[in-house]
C-alpha positions in Angstrom: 110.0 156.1 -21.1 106.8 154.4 -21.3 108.6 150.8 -20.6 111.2 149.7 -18.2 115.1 148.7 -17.9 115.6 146.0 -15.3 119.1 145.6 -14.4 119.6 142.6 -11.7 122.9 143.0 -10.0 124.6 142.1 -6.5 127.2 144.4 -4.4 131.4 144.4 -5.3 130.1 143.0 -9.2 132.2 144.7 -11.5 130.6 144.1 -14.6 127.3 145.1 -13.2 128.7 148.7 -12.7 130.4 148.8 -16.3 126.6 147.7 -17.5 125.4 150.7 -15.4 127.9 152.7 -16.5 126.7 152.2 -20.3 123.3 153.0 -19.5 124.3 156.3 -18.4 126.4 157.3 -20.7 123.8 156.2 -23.7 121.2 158.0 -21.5 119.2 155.1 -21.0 117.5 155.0 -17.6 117.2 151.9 -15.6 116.3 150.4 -12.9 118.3 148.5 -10.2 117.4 145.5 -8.8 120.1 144.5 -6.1 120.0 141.0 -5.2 121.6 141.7 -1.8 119.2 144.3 -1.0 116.1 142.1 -2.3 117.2 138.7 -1.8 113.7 137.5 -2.2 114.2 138.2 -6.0 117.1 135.6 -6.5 114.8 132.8 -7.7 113.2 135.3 -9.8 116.1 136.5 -11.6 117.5 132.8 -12.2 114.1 131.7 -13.1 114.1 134.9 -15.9 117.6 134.5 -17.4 118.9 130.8 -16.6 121.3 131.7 -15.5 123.2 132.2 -11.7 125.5 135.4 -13.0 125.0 139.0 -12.7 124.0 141.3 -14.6 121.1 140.3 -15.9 119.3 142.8 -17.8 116.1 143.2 -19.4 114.5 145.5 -21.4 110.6 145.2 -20.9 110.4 141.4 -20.8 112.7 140.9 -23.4 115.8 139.4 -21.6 119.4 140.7 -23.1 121.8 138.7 -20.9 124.9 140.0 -19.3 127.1 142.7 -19.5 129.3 141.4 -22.8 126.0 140.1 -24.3 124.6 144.0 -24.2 128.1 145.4 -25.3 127.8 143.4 -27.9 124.7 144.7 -29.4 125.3 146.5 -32.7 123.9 150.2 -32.9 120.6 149.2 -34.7 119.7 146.3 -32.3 120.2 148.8 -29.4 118.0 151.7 -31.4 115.4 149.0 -31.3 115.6 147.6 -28.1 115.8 152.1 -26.7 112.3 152.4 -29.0 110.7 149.2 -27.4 111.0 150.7 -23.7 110.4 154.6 -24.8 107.3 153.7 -26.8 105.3 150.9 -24.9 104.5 150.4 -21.5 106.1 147.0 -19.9 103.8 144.1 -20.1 102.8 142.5 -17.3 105.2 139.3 -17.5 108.0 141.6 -17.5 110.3 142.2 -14.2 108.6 144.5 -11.6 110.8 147.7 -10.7 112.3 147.6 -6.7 110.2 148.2 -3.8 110.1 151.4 -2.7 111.8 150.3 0.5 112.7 146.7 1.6 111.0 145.7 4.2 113.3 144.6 7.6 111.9 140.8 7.3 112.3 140.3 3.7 115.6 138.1 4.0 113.7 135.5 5.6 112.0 134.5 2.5 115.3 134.7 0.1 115.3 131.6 -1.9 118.7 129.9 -1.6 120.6 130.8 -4.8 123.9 132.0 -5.1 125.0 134.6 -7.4 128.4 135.9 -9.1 129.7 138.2 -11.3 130.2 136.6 -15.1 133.2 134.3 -14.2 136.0 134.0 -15.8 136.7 130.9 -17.7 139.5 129.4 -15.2 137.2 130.4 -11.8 135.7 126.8 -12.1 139.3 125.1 -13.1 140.5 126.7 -9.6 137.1 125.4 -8.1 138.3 122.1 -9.2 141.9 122.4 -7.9 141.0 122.9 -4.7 139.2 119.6 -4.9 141.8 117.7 -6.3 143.8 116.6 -3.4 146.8 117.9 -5.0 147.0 120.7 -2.7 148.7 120.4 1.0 151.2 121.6 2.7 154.8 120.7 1.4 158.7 120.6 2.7 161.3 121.2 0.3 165.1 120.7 2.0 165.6 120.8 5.4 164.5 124.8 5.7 161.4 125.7 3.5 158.4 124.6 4.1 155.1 125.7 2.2 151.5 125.5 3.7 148.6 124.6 0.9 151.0 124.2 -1.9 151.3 122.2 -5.3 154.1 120.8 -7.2 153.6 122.1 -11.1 154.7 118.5 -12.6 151.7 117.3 -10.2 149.2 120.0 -11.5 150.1 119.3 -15.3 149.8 115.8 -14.9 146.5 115.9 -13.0 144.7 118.2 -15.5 146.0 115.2 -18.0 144.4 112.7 -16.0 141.0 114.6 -15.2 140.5 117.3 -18.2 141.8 114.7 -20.5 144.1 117.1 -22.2 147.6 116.1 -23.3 150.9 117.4 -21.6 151.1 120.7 -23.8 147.6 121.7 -23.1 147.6 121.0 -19.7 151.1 123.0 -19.0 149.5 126.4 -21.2 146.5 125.4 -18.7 148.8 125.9 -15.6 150.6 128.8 -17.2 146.9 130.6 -17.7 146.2 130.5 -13.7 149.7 131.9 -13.2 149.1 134.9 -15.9 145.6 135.3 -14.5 146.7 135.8 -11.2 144.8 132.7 -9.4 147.9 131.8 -8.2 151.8 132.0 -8.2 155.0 130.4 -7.3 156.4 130.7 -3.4 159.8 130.4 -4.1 162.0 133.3 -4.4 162.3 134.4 -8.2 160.0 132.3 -9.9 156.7 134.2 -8.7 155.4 135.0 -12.3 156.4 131.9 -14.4 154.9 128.5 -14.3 157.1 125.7 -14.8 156.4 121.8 -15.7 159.1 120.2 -12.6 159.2 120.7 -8.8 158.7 124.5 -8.5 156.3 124.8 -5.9 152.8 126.9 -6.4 150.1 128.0 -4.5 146.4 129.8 -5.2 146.0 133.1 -4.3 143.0 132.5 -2.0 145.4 130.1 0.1 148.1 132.7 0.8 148.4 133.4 4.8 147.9 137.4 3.9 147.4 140.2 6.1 146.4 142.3 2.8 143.5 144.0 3.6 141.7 143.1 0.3 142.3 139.4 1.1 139.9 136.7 2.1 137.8 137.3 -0.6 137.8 136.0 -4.0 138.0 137.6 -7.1 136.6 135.3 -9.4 135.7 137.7 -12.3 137.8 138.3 -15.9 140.6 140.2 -14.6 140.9 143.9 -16.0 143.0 146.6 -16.9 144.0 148.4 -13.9 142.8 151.3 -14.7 139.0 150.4 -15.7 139.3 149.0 -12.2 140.8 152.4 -11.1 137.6 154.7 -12.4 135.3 152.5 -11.1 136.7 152.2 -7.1 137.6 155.8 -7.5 133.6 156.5 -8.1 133.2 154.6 -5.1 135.7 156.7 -3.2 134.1 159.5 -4.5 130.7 158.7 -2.7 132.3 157.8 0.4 134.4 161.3 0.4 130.6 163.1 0.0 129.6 161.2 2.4 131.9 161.5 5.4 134.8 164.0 3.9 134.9 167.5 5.8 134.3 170.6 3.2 138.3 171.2 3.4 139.0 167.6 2.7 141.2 167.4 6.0 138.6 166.0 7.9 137.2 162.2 7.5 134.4 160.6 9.8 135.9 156.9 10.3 133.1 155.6 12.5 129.9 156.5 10.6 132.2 155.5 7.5 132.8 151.8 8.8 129.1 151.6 9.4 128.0 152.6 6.1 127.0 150.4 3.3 128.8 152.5 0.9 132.0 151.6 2.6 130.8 147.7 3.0 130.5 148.0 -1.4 133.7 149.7 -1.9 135.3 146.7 0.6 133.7 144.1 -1.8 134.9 145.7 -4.7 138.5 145.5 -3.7 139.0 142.1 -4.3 138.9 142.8 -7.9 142.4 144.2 -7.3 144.1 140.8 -6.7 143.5 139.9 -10.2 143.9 143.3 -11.8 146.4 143.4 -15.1 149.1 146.4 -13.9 151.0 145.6 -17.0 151.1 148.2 -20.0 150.1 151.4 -17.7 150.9 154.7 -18.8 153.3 156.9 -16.5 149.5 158.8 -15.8 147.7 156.0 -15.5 150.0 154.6 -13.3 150.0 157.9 -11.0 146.5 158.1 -11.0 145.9 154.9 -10.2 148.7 154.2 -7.5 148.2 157.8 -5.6 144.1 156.8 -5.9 144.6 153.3 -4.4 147.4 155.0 -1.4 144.9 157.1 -0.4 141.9 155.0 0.2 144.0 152.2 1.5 145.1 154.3 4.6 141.3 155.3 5.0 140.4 151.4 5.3 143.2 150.7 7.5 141.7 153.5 9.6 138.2 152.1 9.4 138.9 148.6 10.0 142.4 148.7 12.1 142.6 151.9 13.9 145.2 154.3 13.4 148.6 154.5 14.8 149.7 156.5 17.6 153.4 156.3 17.8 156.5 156.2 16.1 156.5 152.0 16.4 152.8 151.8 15.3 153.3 154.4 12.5 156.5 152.0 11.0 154.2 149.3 11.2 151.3 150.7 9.5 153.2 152.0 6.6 155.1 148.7 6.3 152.5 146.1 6.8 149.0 147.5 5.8 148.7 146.4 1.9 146.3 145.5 -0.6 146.8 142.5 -3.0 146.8 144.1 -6.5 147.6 141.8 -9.5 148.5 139.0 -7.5 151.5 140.9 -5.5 151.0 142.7 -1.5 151.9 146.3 -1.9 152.3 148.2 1.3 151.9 152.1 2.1 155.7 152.7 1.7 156.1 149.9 -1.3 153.6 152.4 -3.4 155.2 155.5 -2.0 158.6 154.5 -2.6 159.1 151.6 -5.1 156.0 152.9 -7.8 155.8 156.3 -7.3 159.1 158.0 -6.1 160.9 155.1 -8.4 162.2 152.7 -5.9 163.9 155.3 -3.6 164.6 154.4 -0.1 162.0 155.1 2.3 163.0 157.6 5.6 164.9 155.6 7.7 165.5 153.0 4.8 168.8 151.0 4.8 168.2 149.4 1.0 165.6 150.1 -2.0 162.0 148.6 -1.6 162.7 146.3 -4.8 166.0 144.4 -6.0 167.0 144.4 -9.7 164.9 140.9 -10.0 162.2 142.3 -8.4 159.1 141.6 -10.5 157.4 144.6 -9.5 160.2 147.1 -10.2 158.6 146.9 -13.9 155.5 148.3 -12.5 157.6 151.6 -11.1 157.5 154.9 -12.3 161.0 155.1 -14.8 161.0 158.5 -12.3 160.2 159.7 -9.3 157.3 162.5 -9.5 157.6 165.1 -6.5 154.3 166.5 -6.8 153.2 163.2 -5.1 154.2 164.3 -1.9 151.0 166.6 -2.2 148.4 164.3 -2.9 149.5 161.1 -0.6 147.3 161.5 2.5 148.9 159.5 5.5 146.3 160.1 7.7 147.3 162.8 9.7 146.3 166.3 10.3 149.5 167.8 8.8 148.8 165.9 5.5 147.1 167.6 2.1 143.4 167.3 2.1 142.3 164.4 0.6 141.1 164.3 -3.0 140.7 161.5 -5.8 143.2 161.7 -9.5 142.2 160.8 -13.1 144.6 159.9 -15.1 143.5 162.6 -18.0 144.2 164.9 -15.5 147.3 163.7 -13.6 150.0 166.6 -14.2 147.5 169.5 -13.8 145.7 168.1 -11.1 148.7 167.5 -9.2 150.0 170.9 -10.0 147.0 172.3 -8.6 147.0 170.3 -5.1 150.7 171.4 -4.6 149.4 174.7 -5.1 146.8 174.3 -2.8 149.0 173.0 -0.2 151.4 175.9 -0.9 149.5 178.2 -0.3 148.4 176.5 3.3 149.8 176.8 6.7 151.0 173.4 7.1 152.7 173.7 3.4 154.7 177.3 4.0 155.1 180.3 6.1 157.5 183.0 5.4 158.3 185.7 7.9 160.0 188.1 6.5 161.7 189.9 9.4 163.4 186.9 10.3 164.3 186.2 6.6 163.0 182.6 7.6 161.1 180.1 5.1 159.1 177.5 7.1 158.5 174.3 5.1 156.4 171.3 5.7 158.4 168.0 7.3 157.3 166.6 3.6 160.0 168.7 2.3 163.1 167.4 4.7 161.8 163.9 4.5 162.4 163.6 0.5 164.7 166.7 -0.1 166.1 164.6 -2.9 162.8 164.7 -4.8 163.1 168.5 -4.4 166.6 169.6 -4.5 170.3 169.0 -3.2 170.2 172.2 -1.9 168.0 174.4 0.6 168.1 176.9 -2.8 166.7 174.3 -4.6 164.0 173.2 -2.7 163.3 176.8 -2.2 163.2 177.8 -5.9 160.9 174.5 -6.3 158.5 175.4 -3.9 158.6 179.2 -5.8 157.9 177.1 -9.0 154.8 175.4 -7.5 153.4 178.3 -5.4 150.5 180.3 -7.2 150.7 184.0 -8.0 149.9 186.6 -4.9 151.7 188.0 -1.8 153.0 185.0 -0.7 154.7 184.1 -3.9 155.9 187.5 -4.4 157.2 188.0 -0.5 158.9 184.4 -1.5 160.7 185.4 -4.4 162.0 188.1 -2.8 163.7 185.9 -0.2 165.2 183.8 -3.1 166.6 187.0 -4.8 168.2 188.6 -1.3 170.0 185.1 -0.7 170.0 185.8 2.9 167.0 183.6 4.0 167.3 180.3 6.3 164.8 177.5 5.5 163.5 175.4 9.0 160.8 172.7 8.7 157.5 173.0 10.9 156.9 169.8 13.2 154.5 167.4 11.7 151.2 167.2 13.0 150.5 163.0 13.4 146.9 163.2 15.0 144.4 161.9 13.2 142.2 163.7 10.7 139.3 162.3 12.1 135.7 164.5 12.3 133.7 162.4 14.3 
């Protein structure tokens, strides 16, 4: 190209990415102007497009906007704006293309403007709640009390007072930051439903959460989980290239937490809180789930250290969560309740989710085994560690029980013996395999691919004199550094 692309964008900005993402997939090459890695541009880039939301993209000097403003171009506007930048160089009053290198003193002359993603049309109204004075902390009975909570009568008839709305728009206002995951009811059972009377509510960004995604603030148009899904997963990916062993068993934690990679993927999962799980796909919902699994337990890792004993290990499983679409999900809650269809966890006494349960409807309608070979706790004795598309779910998982198969740590047959060693995996959830040791044996047959090991297998099933043990699990952590 003769011109230029400017694309102004800032770090965890999901709508910047999907603008990238266009560009590449129309071929159109363009250049990124990061305003967290050149602060000094900020006033620039307001100055340019007006406004204080990213993207901002140009083409030459001819500003488009942000990312729906460029997916909104019709084909023959686009040919036109593609000629403009292929045949004619950029004039000089267009944006200048990133240095080369910041230098280490640049931040010192940043001008002081803020910039966000392109909100979403309630971020300001929750802006505004916060300031309202409706929100403390609130006692109802002589047991429950709730810290930074409002009434919903009180937020209906404030919005009447300050948006001047009447009662019916001001309740379908309230309903909106319920549905949109700003906030949610605190009392047991009415979580996803916003009503008009004394049910108590509270913002998202006031919960007391552990959630390792929390403390940041989504504020952008909340998307279909898996968009959201293909974009962290191309994050993971980098990270993986980065600081994953060849064999995938290995990950480097500490140069990982030091990275900026890992600082943008961090950013990016506060998009999660606000991330619409509804209408997924039993692949989608695999991909997605098995995906978000795996990296959580590398950030837990990163950021908390891993566990090194039986009490440690309970507690990482059961406490370490992410906030996605407004609900905590721990380690075992995806394990268990989404992917194995809310079967108890080892050790268990009850189901992770009761009949009322509003995240039961997110669960798989069954449990898939082949899970078992792509959830990577951490430790040495897991499967290597790999990332899922949803296209690809069923064959891809096929393939990584395969792999696992075929391992060491997945099965080792000796033959003299008449003895089939299995992973722990496989007494742990024996009910996702089989009621029987033939059962799990004749699944593992199903799963293994074609040579020796298979065949010397087979043979074992047909003789029916063969005892199955189970190796012990390896819990030290995959770490390379």
């Amino acid at each position: 190209m003769k011109g230029r692309v400017i694309i102004f964008s800032i770090t965890g900005c999901p709508f910047c990415m999907r603008a990238k993402d266009k560009m590449q997939k129309l071929g159109i090459e363009y250049m990124d102007v990061n305003l967290d890695t050149y602060p000094e541009r900020r006033g620039e880039a307001k100055k340019r497009s007006g406004r204080n939301t990213v993207p901002q993209i140009f083409f030459n000097n001819k500003h488009i906007g942000g990312f729906d403003d460029f997916d909104k171009l019709t084909e023959s506007e686009l040919q036109d704006l593609i000629r403009e930048v292929e045949e004619n160089p950029a004039p000089a009053d267009a944006p200048e293309p990133p240095a080369a290198k910041p230098d280490d003193d640049k931040d010192k002359y940043a001008d002081d403007v803020d910039f966000t993603c392109e909100l979403d049309e309630y971020a300001q109204l929750v802006k505004d709640f916060k300031d309202s004075g409706i929100i403390r902390d609130r006692r109802k009975g002589l047991i429950h009390s709730y810290k930074n909570s409002f009434l919903g009568k009180e937020a209906v008839e404030w919005l009447m007072t300050s948006k001047k709305v009447d009662r019916e728009k001001a309740i379908e206002m309230c309903r909106q930051l319920v549905e949109r995951n700003f906030g949610h009811g605190v009392e047991k059972g009415k979580e996803t439903e916003f009503k008009d009377d004394d049910s108590v509510y509270r913002l998202l960004e006031d919960d007391e959460s552990t959630a390792l995604n929390s403390g940041m603030s989504s504020v952008c148009e909340p998307r279909p989980a898996p968009e959201v899904a293909e974009e962290l997963r191309r994050l993971i990916l980098t990270l993986y290239s980065k600081f994953l062993s060849k064999d995938g068993r290995g990950v480097d934690y500490v140069a990982m937490g030091e990275s900026e990679d890992f600082k943008a993927y961090i950013k990016h999962t506060a998009e999660l809180q606000r991330v619409k799980l509804e209408g997924m796909t039993r692949e989608e919902t695999l991909a997605f789930f098995i995906n978000i699994y795996n990296a959580l337990v590398i950030h837990a890792n990163v950021v908390r250290g891993p566990p090194v004993n039986l009490w440690q290990r309970y507690k990482f499983f059961n406490t370490i969560c992410y906030i996605i679409g407004g609900f905590p999900f721990a380690l075992n809650e995806i394990e268990n309740g989404i992917l194995r269809s809310n079967r108890k966890a080892i050790g268990a006494v009850t189901r992770p989710y009761s009949k009322n349960d509003p995240k039961l409807k997110i669960a798989l309608p069954a449990p898939e085994p082949k899970i078992h070979f792509a959830l990577v706790c951490g430790a040495k004795s897991c499967p290597p560690i790999k990332t899922y598309t949803s296209s690809g779910i069923d064959e891809e998982l096929s393939l990584a029980a395969e792999a696992f198969l075929e391992g060491e740590d997945g099965c080792v047959l000796n033959m003299q013996k008449k003895e089939i060693r299995l992973s722990k995996i496989f007494q742990w959830y024996k009910e996702d395999f089989g009621s029987s040791n033939e059962e799990v044996v004749r699944f593992v047959l199903a799963h293994m691919g074609k040579g020796k090991k298979k065949d010397l297998l087979e043979e074992l099933l047909l003789g029916g004199m063969f005892k199955v043990t189970y190796m012990k699990y390896n819990w030290d952590l995959n770490s390379k550094h």
